[in-house]
C-alpha positions as CSV (number, residue, x, y, z in Angstrom):
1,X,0.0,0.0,0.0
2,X,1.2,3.1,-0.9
3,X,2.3,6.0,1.6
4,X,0.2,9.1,0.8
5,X,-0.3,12.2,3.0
6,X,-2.2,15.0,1.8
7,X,-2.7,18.4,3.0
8,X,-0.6,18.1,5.8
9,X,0.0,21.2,7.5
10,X,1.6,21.3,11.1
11,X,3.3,23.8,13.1
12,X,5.4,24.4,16.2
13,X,4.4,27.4,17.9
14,X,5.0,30.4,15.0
15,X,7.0,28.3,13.0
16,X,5.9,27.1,10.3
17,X,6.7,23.2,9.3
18,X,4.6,21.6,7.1
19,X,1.8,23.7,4.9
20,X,-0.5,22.0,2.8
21,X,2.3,19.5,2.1
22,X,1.1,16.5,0.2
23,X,3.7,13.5,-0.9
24,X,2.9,10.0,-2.2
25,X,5.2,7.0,-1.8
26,X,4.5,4.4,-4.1
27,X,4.6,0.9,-2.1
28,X,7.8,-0.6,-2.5
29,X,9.8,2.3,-3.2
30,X,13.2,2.8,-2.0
31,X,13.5,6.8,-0.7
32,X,16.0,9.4,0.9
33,X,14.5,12.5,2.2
34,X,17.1,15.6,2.6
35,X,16.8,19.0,3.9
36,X,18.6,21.3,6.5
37,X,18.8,21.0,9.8
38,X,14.9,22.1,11.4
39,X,13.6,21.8,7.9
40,X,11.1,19.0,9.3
41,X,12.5,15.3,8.4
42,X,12.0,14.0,11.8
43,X,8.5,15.6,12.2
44,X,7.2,14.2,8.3
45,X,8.9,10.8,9.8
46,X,6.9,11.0,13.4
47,X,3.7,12.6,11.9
48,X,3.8,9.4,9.0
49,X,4.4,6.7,12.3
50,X,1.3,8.6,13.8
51,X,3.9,9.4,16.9
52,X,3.0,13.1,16.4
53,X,-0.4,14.6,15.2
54,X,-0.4,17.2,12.7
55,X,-2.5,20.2,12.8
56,X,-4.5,19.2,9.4
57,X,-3.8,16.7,6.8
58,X,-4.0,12.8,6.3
59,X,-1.6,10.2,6.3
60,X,-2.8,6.6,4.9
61,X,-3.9,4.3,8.0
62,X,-3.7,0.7,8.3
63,X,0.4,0.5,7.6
64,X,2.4,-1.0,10.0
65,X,5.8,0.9,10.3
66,X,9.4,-0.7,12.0
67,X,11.6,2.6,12.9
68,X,15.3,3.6,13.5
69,X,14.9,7.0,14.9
70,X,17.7,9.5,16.0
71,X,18.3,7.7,19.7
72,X,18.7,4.2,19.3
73,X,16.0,3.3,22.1
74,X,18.0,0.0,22.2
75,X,16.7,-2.2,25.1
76,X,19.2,-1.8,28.0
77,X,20.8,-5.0,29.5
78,X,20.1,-7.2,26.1
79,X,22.4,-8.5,23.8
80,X,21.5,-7.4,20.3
81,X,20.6,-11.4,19.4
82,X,17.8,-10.5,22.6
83,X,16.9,-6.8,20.9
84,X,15.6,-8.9,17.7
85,X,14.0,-12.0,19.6
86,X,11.6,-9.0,21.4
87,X,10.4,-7.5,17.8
88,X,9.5,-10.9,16.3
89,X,7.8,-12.2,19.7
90,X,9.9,-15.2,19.4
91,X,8.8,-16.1,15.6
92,X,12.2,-16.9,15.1
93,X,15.2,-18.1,16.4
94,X,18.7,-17.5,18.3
95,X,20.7,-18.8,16.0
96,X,18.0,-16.9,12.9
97,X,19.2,-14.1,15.1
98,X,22.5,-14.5,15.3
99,X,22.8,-15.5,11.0
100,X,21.6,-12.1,10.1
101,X,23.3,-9.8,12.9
102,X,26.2,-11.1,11.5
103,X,25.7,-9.6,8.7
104,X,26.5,-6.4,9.7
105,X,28.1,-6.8,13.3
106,X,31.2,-8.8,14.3
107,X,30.3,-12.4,15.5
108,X,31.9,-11.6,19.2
109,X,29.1,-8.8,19.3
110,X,26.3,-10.5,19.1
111,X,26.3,-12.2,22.8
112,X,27.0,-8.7,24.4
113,X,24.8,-6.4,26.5
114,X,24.4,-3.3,24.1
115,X,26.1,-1.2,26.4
116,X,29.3,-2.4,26.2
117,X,29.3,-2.1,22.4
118,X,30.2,1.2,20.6
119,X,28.4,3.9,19.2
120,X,28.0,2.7,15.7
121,X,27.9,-0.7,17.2
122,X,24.8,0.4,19.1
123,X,23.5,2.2,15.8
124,X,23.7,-1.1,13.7
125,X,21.6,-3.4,16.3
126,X,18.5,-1.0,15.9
127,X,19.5,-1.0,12.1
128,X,18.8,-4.6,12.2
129,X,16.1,-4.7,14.5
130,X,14.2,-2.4,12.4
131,X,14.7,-4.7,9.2
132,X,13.9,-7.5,11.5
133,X,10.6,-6.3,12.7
134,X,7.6,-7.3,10.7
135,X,6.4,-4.2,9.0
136,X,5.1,-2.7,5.7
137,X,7.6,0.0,5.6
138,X,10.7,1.1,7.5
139,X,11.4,4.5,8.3
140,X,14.7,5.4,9.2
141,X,16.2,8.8,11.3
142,X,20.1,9.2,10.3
143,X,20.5,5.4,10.2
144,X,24.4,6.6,9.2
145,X,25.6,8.6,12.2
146,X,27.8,7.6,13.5
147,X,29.3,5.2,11.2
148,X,33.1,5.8,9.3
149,X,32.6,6.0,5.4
150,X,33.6,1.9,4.9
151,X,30.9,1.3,7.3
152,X,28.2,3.4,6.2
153,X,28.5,1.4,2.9
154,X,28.4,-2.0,4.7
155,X,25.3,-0.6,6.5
156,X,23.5,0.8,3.2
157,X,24.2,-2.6,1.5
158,X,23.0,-4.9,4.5
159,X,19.4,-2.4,4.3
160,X,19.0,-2.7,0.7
161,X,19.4,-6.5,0.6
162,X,17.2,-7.1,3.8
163,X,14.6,-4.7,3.2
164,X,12.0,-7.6,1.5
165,X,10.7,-5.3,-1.1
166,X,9.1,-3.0,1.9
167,X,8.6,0.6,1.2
168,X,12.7,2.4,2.8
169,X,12.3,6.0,3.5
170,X,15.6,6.7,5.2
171,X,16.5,10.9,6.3
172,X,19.7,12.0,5.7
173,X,22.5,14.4,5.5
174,X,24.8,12.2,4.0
175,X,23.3,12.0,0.4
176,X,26.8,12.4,-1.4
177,X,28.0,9.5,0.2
178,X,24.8,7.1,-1.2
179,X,24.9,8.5,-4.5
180,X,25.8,4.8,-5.8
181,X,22.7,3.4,-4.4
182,X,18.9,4.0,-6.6
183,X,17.3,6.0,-3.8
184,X,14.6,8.3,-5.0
185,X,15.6,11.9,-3.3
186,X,13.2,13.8,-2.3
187,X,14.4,17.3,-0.8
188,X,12.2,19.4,2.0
């Protein structure tokens, strides 16, 4: 199903965000979204998850959404093989897990509480988790901060070939360094 909002208008205090703003995403499509700093990624991202309400407009109902936002709201005390066994509700498992964390984390990761991991460490598991999650369409907040140039590509690759065909629509300020990859850019 495709991702349409229409009319969306939304506001914080005097500044203006979002007026009369209408975008479709065509289901299955593969998008970046760009704009300045304050320009409104996050909010079109929150308003689309239903996390936020906007102040007019519509945003298609009925999808079900798996996120990467700005925080990684990782679950403290779990390993990252534990973070994806709580977003399938154990449809699958350990070693399921484990096979497609290490993908994009080093095997002697996987078994480790995600505070003892790094940054970018941290930033991959809820990568994965949100690719793991069953869902229509991922939305992802700066999925690349974080990560050194080699890994960003990694990342990018791992998304793209686990995505199952499910409409991406990533935010970024990194667009020069995805230029290789067929996102369609769409600029706030």
């Amino acid at each position: 199903m495709d991702v349409q909002i229409r009319g969306l208008c939304h506001s914080f205090g005097e500044k203006q965000i979002f007026d009369r703003f209408d975008l479709t995403l065509p289901d299955g499509g593969l998008y970046g979204l760009t704009a300045p700093s304050g320009r409104g990624k996050t909010t079109l991202l929150r308003i689309i998850m239903g996390l936020l309400q906007p102040d007019a407009g519509a945003v298609t109902q009925g999808l079900q959404f798996s996120a990467v936002f700005q925080n990684d709201r990782l679950l403290p005390g779990r390993t990252p093989v534990e973070q994806l066994l709580f977003v399938r509700g154990g449809k699958r498992d350990r070693e399921d897990c484990r096979l497609f964390l290490s993908g994009i984390l080093p095997a002697d990761s996987l078994e480790q509480p995600v505070e003892e991991l790094s940054g970018g460490m941290q930033r991959r598991v809820a990568i994965a988790r949100a690719l793991w999650a069953d869902s229509d369409c991922v939305l992802m907040d700066e999925p690349f901060t974080g990560l050194d140039e080699d890994t960003l590509r990694h990342t990018a690759d791992f998304i793209l070939a686990n995505r199952q065909g499910r409409t991406l629509l990533l935010s970024t300020h990194q667009r020069e360094q995805l230029s290789e990859y067929p996102f369609e850019w769409l600029t706030l």
